[in-house]
C-alpha positions as CSV (number, residue, x, y, z in Angstrom):
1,X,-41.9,11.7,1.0
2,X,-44.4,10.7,3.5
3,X,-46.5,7.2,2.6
4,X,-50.1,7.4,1.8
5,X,-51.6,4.8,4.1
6,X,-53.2,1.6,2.6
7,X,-56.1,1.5,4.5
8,X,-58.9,4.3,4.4
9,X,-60.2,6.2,7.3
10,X,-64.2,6.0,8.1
11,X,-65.8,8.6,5.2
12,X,-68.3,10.5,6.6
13,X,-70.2,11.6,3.8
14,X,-72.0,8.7,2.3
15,X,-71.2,7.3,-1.4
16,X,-73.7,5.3,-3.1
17,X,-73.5,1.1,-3.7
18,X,-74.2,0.0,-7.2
19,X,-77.7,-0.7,-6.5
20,X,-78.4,2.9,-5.6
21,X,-77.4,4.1,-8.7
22,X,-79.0,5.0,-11.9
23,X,-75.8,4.7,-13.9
24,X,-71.9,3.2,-12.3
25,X,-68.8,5.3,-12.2
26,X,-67.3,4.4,-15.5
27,X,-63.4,5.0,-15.9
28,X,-62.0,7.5,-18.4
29,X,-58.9,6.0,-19.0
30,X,-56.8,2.8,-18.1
31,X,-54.2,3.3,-15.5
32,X,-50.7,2.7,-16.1
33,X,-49.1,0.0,-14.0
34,X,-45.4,0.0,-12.9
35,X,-44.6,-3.9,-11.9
36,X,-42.6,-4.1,-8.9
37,X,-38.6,-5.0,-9.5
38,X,-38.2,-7.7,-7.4
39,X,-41.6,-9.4,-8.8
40,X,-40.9,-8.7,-12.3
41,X,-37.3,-10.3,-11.7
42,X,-38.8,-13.3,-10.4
43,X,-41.9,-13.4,-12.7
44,X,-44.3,-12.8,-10.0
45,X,-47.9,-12.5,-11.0
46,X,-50.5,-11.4,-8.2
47,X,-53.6,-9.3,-8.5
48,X,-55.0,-6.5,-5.4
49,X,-58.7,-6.2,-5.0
50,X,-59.7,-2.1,-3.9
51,X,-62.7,-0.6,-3.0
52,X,-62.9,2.9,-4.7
53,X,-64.3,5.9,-3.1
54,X,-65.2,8.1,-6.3
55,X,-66.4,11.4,-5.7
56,X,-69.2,13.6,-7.8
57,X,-66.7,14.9,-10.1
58,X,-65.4,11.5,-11.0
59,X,-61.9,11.7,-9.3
60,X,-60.9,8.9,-6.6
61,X,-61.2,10.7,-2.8
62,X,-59.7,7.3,-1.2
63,X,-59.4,3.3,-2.1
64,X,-59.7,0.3,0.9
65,X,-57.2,-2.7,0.0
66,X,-59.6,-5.7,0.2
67,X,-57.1,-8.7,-0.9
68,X,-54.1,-9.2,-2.6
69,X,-52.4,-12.2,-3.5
70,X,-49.3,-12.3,-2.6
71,X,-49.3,-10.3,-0.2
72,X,-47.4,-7.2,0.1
73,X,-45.9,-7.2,-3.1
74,X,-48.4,-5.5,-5.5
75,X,-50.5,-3.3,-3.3
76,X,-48.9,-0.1,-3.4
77,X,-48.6,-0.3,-7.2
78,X,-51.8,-1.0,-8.0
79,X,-52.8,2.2,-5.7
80,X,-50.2,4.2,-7.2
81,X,-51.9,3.2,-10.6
82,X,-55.5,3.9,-9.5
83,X,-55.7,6.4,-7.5
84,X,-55.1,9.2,-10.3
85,X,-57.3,7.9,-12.2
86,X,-60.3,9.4,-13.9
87,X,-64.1,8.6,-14.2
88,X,-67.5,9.7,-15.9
89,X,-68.9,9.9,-12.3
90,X,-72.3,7.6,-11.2
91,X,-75.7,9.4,-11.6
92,X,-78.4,8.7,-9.2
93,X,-82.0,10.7,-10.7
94,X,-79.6,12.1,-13.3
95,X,-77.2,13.4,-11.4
96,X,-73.5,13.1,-10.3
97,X,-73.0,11.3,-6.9
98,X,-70.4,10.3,-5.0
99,X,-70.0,6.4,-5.3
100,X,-68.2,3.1,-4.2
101,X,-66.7,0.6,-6.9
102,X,-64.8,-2.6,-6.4
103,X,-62.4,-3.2,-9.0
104,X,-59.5,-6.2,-9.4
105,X,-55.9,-4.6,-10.9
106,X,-53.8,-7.9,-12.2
107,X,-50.1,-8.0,-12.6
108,X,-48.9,-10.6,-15.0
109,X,-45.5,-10.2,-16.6
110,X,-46.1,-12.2,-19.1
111,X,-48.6,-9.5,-20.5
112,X,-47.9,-6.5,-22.6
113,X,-48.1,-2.8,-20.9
114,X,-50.6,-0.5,-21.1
C-alpha cells in the first residue's frame, strides 16, 4: 500500500484564513485515534499540530504536519485520524469556501477513547 506523504504539495487554488471568513469550518464528528503500539507500551504521550486544507464541501483535500512532540511517533496516526474527517464547511458572504484550519490532535494513554 503506497504511503501518503506527510508534507502537502503547494495548492493552487486558494483556501481562506480565519480572518476571511464569515463563519470557521466546524467538524462533524470527532475522529477516532488508534495510539501507536510501541508508544502505548511505553506510555508515550505526544500531541502533532496540522494545518487543514478543507474544501467547500467540508471534506479534508490535504493536512501540512506543523510540530509534533516526539517526533515521529504520533504523526501518521493523528493523519490517519483526521484526514477522513468531516466538516460543516466555512462560509465567506454566506457561502461555502474552501478554507485552512490549524488544529492540535493529543495522544495521552492515560485518557479514555473516543
Amino acid at each position: 500500500m503506497p504511503t501518503r506523504p506527510l508534507v502537502a504539495p503547494d495548492l493552487p487554488q486558494h483556501y481562506f484564513v480565519a480572518s476571511e471568513l464569515d463563519k470557521k469550518a466546524e467538524p462533524i464528528e470527532i475522529p477516532l485515534l488508534v495510539y501507536p503500539d510501541v508508544a502505548l507500551l511505553q506510555r508515550i504521550k505526544g500531541k502533532v499540530i496540522l494545518r487543514i486544507y478543507i474544501n467547500h464541501a467540508g471534506m479534508i483535500d490535504d493536512a501540512d504536519i506543523l510540530a509534533a512532540e516526539p517526533p515521529n511517533i504520533f504523526e501518521r496516526a493523528a493523519l490517519d485520524a483526521v484526514l477522513p474527517m468531516r466538516f460543516r464547511p466555512a462560509l465567506r458572504s454566506g457561502r461555502p469556501v474552501k478554507s485552512v484550519k490549524v488544529i492540535e490532535v493529543r495522544f495521552d494513554p492515560r485518557e479514555e477513547p473516543n
